[in-house]
Every structure is written in C-alpha cells, then in structure tokens.
N, C-alpha and C positions, 0 to 999 in steps of 0.2 A: 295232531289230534283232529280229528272229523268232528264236526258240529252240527247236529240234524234238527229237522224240522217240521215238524208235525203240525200243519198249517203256516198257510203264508202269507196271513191277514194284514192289516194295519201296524198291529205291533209285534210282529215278527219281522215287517219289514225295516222298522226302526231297530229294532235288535241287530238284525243283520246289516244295515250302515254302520249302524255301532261299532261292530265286529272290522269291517274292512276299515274305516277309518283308524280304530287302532291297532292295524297290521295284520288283521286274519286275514288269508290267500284266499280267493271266492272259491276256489275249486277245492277248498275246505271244508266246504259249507254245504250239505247237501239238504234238500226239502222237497217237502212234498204234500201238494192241497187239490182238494176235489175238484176247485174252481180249475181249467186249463187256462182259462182267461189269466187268473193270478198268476200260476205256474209260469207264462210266458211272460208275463209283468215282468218277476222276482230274474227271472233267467237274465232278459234284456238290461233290466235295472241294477242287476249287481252282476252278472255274468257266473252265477252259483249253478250247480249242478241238480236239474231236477230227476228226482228219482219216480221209478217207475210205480209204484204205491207204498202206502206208508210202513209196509214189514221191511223194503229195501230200504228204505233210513234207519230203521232200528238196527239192522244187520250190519249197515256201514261203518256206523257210528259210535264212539264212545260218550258223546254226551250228544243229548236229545232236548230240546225243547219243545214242551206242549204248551201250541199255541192255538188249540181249538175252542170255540163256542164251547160252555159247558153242556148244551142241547147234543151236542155233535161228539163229546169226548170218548163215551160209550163205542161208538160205532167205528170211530177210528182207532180205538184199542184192540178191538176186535180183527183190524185189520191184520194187525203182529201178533206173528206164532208166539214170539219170545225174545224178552230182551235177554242180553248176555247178562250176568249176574256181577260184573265190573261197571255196567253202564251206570252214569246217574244221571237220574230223568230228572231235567227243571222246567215244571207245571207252570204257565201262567194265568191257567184256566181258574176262573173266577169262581169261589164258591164250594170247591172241591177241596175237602181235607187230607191230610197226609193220610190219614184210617182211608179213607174212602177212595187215597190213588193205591195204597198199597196193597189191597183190597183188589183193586182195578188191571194191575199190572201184571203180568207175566212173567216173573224170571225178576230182575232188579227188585232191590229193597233199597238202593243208594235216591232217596229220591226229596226235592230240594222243591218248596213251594214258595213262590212269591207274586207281590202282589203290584206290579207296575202304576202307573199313571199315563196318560194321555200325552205328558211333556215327553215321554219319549220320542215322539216323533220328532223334535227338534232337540235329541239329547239332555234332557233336562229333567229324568224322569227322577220321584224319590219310590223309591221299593224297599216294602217291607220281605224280609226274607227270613225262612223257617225250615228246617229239616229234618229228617229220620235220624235216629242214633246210629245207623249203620251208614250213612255219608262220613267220612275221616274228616282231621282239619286240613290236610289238601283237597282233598276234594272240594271241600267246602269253599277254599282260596279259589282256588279253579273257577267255582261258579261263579262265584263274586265277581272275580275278573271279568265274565261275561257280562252279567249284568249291570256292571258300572262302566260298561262299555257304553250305555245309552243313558246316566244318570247315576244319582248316589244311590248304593245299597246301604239298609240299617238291620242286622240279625234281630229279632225278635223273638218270644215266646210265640207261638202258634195261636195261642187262646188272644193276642193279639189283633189277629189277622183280621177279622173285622172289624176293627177299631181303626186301623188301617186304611181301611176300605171306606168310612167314613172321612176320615180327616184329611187324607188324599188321595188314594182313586177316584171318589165321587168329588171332592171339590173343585177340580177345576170348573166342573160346571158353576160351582157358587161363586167364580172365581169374574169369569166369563160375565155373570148377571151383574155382577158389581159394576165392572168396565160401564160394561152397555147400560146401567143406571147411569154414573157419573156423567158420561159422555151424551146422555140424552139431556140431563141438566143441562152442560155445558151447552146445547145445540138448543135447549128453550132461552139460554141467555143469550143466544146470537152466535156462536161459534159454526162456522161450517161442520159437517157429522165427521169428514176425512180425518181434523183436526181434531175434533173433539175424541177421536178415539186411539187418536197417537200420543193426545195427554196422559190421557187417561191410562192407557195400557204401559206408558212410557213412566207414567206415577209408582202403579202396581209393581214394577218389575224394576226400578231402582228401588222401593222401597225395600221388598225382598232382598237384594242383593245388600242393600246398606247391613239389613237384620243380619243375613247368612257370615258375612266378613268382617262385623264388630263384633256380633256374639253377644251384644248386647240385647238385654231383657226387651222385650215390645213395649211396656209400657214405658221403659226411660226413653225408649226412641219417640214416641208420642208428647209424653213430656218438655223432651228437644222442640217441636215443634210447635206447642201448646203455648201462645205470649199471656199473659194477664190480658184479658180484654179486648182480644183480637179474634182475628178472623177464623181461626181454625176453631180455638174453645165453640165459639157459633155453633161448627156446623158437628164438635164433638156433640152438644147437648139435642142438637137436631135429631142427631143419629141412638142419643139417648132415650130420649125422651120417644122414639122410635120402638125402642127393646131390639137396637140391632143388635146388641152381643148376645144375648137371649134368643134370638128369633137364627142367629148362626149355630150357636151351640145345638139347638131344638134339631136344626137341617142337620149337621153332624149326625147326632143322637138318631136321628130317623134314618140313615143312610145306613151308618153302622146297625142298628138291627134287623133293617131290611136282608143287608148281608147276611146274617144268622141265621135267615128262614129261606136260604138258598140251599 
C-alpha cells in the first residue's frame, strides 16, 4: 500500500516517523510540498520518495494524507485532476468539514477527517477522528492504523470536531503555560529555571500517565494527594480561590468555538 502526502510540514513529518517506526518501507511513502527546502528535509530525514507535484501523489497512491494549511488546501486540490474513486483521503487540515472536503475533492467520496495534536511530534498525539459513510470498516481500520502510528485515535461524531479542537489540539498550549507558571514559582522560591522546569514538566507527565493506566476519575486522584491540613489542600484553595477550573473551562469553551468560525 502507497501512502501520500499532500504537504510535508511539522505534522506530516511526525506522521511519517510514525509510519516507519512501526514498519512502513519509506519507499512506501510518497509526498509532496511546495516548500523544496522541506521536500529535501522529509527525503534526507526519512529517505521517502518525493513526487514530482501534488497530482503524482494522488496517481500513486491509495491513501493520501492532507496535511496542508487550510489557507493553502484550495490550491493544492487544484493541483489533482482526480483522485481514483478507491482512494481514501485522511484530511488533517484544520477547520475543513467532511461537506466541505467532499465538496473540495475530485473523484473519492472515501474521505476520513481528523483532528491531531502537537504531541505528535513525540508520538503522543490524541486524535479525534470522523468519516464519510462511503469509507468501509477496513478502511476505516486502515486509517486508524495510520494514525495511531503517532498517538491514540478516538472515532467521534463529526459535530464533535470542535470540541476536539478545544480540549486538545489547542490545549497543549494551556498545557505549556501551566508548566512555565509552576516552574516560575518554583524559580521565585530559589530553584534554578533548568530544575524548576524538569519538575514541573516531570509533575505534569507522571501525573497524566498515573490518570491514563489507573483509569481512575481525576478527582479521586486529587483526593489521593489532598492530606487534612497539608500542603497541597493550600495550594488547592489558592488555585481556587483563583477560578482556575473556571478560567480552564472559559479557555476550552473559547478555543472550541473559535474553531467553528473557521
């Protein structure tokens, strides 16, 4: 199976370790992006086949990923006479609906929308993911496989997708100010910044994992940690008395309908 690539940005290129990591052949993998600068990146970096513009990756290939700017999707559709009517396209273009790729597209109606994360870059991406009714459930397995090459996939309703896009594509960034909050604390009580940000990010990401491999509710894991009279209750009511979960939610809520008016 040929694997295309319709840009060959930041998180195509995660996509693509993805893929060779768990056993796709690079000479599988064919792509192609306006930047040459990239094109020779992607070539040297993974040793994949770049094609000569974007109608030879559709022609090649039986699944296609669109990984262009939504500013740029337009133009590079344009580029392809036609996709074969077996292909199925998986969009990771941000903001574009399944009406609005199928619409967009030429020839395929198999076409699979999802909504990555930033963690992909270090495999760790969550992705919501949505389809046409004309993708099968192999196909659909197919993509999946693809995509949880770089991270977990979770199928969703469509009407989702923004929701999505709120609570994780846009949050690493809230994720990120958290760190760099805590770790500036730590570095006003006297900690070096190196240290103060290895705690702190070393905090964040067992905590995560503790959540993801107990399965246990957030709040009983808080609780766990919560003594009568102790140091953490403190800096719970700090954080309270704050309106952090209130002032998280709001960022959420603001992210995801920003998304809708995309």
């Amino acid at each position: 199976m040929k694997i295309g690539f319709i840009g060959l940005g930041n998180m195509a290129g995660a996509m693509i370790g993805g893929l060779i990591k768990d056993g796709t052949t690079p000479s599988d993998i064919i792509g192609y992006d306006v930047s040459e600068t990239i094109c020779n990146k992607r070539k040297e970096e993974f040793g994949i086949t770049i094609a000569e513009n974007n109608d030879a990756v559709a022609k090649a290939c039986t699944r296609v990923v669109l990984a262009v700017k939504p500013q740029f999707l337009t133009s590079a559709l344009s580029e392809v006479s036609k996709f074969s009517q077996e292909t199925v396209i998986i969009s990771i273009v941000a903001g574009k609906t399944l009406e609005f790729l199928s619409d967009a597209i030429k020839g395929t109606k198999k076409i699979i929308r999802c909504m990555p994360n930033t963690a992909a870059l270090v495999g760790a991406a969550m992705t919501g993911v949505a389809a046409t009714d004309d993708v099968t459930n192999e196909e659909r397995e197919t993509a999946l496989s693809i995509i949880e090459s770089f991270g977990k996939a979770i199928v969703i309703p469509e009407k989702l997708m923004d929701t999505v896009t709120g609570v994780s594509g846009s949050s690493p960034a809230f994720v990120f100010m958290f760190i760099e909050a805590m770790a500036d604390a730590a570095v006003l009580e006297g900690m070096p910044r190196a240290m103060a940000y290895e705690f702190a990010a070393g905090a964040v990401y067992g905590s995560a994992k503790l959540m993801m491999e107990t399965g246990k509710h957030p709040g009983e894991l808080k609780d766990m940690v919560t003594s009568p009279a102790g140091t953490t209750i403190m800096g719970v009511k700090a954080l309270e008395d704050g309106a952090f979960r209130s002032t998280v939610m709001d960022a959420v809520i603001a992210a995801t309908e920003r998304s809708k008016e995309l």
